[in-house]
C-alpha positions as CSV (number, residue, x, y, z in Angstrom):
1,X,115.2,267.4,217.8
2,X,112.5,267.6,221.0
3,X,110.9,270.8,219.3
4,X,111.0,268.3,215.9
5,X,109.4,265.3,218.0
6,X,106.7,267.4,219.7
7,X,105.4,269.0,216.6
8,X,105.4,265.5,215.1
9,X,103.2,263.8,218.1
10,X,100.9,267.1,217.8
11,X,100.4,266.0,213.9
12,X,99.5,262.1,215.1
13,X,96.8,263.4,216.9
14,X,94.9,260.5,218.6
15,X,97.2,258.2,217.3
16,X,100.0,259.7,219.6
17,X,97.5,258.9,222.9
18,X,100.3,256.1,224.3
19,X,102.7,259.4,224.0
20,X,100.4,261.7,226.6
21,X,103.1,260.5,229.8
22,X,106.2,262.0,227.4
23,X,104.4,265.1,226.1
24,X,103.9,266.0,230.1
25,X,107.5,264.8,230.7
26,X,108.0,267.7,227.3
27,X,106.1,270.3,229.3
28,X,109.0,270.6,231.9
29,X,111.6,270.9,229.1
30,X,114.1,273.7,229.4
31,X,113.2,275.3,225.8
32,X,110.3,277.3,226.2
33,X,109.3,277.1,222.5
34,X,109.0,272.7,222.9
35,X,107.0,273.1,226.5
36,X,104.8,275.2,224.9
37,X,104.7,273.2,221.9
38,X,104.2,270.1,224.3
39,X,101.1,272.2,226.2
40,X,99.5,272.8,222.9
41,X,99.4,268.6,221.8
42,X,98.3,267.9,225.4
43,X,95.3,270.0,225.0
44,X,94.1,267.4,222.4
45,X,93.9,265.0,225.0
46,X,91.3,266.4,227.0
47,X,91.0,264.2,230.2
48,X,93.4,261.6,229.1
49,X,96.4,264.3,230.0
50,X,94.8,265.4,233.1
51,X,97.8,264.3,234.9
52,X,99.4,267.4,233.2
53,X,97.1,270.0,235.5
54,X,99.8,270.3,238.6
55,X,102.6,271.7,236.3
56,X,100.9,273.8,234.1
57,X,99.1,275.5,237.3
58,X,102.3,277.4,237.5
59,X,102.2,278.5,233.8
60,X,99.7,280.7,234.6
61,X,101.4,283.5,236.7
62,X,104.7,282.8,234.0
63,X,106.1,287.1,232.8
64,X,104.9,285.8,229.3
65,X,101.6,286.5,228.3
66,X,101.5,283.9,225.2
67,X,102.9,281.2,228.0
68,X,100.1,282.1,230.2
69,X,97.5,282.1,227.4
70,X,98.6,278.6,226.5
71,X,98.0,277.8,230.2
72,X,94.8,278.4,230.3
73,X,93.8,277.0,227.2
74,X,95.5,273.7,228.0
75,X,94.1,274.2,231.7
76,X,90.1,274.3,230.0
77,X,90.2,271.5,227.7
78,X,92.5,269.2,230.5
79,X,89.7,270.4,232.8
80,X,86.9,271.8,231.9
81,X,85.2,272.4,235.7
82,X,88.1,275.1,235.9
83,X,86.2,277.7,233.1
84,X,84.9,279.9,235.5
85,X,88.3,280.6,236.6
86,X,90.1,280.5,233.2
87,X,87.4,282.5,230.8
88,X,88.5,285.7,232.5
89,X,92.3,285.1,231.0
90,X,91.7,284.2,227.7
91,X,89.2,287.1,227.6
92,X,91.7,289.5,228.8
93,X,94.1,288.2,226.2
94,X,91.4,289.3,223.3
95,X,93.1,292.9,224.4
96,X,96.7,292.2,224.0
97,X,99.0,294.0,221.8
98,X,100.4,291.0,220.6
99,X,98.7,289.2,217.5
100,X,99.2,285.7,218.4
101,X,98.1,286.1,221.7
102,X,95.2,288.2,220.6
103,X,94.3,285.5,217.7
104,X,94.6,282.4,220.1
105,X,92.3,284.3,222.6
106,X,89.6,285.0,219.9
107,X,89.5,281.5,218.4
108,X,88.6,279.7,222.2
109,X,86.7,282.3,222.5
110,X,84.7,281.7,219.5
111,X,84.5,278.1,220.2
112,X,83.1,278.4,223.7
């Protein structure tokens, strides 16, 4: 059901802005695939769910490389004075041996 209500802010868009304080509550959730989910919506955001930053500062040292893509993704659009220190891990990530992590890391890639 929070996986369910995640995905269905992330379709909202902008019209799921008044949701930004839940989707960082959803970040800290104890399933992995909704706080990633929750990440993922929040990047949409930009600078509205900048409060977001602190927690997923840890993301980026986390043992899964998707989780620590996601990071950094979210981390650049939350905050984009921070590229110079994210580019280099979602340029890495172009490398991986796993395809989604490969394919997330070549579409910011294209668009920056």
């Amino acid at each position: 059901v929070r996986l369910l209500t995640v995905g269905l802010l992330d379709e909202a868009g902008p019209r799921a802005e008044s949701s930004v304080p839940a989707l960082i509550h959803a970040i800290a959730d104890v399933d992995r695939l909704v706080r990633v989910t929750a990440a993922q919506c929040l990047a949409k955001f930009g600078s509205l769910a900048a409060e977001a930053v602190p927690y997923l500062l840890p993301w980026l040292q986390d043992d899964n490389e998707y989780v620590r893509l996601v990071a950094a993704v979210t981390l650049l659009r939350l905050d984009p004075t921070k590229r110079d220190e994210l580019m280099p891990i979602i340029r890495s990530a172009r490398g991986s041996n796993n395809p989604m992590v490969r394919g997330l890391a070549e579409e910011i890639q294209e668009e920056s």
